[in-house]
Residue, then its C-alpha position, 0 to 999 in steps of 0.5 A: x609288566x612295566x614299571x611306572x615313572x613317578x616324581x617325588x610328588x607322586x611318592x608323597x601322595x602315596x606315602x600319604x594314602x599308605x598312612x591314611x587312604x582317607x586322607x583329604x585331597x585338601x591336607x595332600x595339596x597342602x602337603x606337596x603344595x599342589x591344587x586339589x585339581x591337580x591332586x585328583x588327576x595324579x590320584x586318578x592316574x595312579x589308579x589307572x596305571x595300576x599302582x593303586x590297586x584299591x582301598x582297603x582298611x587294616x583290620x586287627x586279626x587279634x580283635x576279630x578272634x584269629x590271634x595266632x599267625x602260621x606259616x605252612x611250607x607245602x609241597x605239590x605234585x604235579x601228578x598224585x597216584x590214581x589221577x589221570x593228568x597232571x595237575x596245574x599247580x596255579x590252580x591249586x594255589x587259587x583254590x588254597x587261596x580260597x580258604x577264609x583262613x588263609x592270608x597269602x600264598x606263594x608260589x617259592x622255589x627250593x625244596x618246598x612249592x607253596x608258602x601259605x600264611x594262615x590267620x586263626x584263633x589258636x594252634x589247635x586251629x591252625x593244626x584242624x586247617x591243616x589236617x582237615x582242609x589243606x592236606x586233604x586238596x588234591x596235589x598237597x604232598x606234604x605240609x610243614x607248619x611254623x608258628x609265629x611266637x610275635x610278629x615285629x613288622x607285618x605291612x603291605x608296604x611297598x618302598x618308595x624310593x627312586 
């Protein structure tokens, strides 16, 4: 995997579309100073390199009914008693990654394997999810669960910076 050279032009287009991925090709020209021709071509090249990985909106958890936020250590074993192979532990990571509660899940070194951020509605929600469906994947050793009191900054942002 590369890295993709950009210009301060092609930092500002994206500091835009972060702010406002609706944001007109017209108020981006203005901006940078650049025609709408040229604008489209950055925008499309961008994407096709991989940088821009899509459009998608920011939703409000809180206003859809999953306030509380948690984030669950979990280790992994490679091969749980009475399994006949080994397990891959990409796969159980796709396959937690595939519960509706679940936000991100990480693959971390250290003494844990799995950092999981989940969104739900309460902690005796958050507790269910943990009980009833992640411990019960197979190659889920142990779990354990912190809940966050305030999340301060929560952003997909990536710095743009040279």
């Amino acid at each position: 995997m590369s890295t993709v050279n950009l210009d301060d032009k092609d930092r500002e287009i994206l500091r835009m579309l972060v702010d406002d991925a609706k944001v007109s090709a017209k108020d981006i020209g203005a901006k940078i100073d650049s025609p709408i021709t040229t604008v489209y071509s950055r925008i499309k090249r961008l994407e096709d390199v991989g940088v821009i990985k899509g459009y998608k909106p920011t939703l409000d958890a809180a206003k859809l009914g999953r306030p509380t936020t948690a984030f669950i250590f979990a280790s992994f074993t490679y091969r749980p008693q009475g399994a006949e192979k080994d397990l891959d532990q990409h796969e159980i990571a796709k396959k937690v990654g595939r519960f509706p509660e679940v936000q991100e899940i990480h693959i971390i070194t250290g003494d844990w394997d799995f950092l999981i951020k989940v969104k739900e509605k309460d902690v005796a929600s958050v507790g269910r999810f943990v009980v009833d469906k992640l411990r019960t994947v197979q190659g889920i050793s142990k779990t354990l669960t912190c809940m966050v009191f305030d999340a301060v900054k929560e952003s997909m942002d990536v710095p743009l910076e040279p």
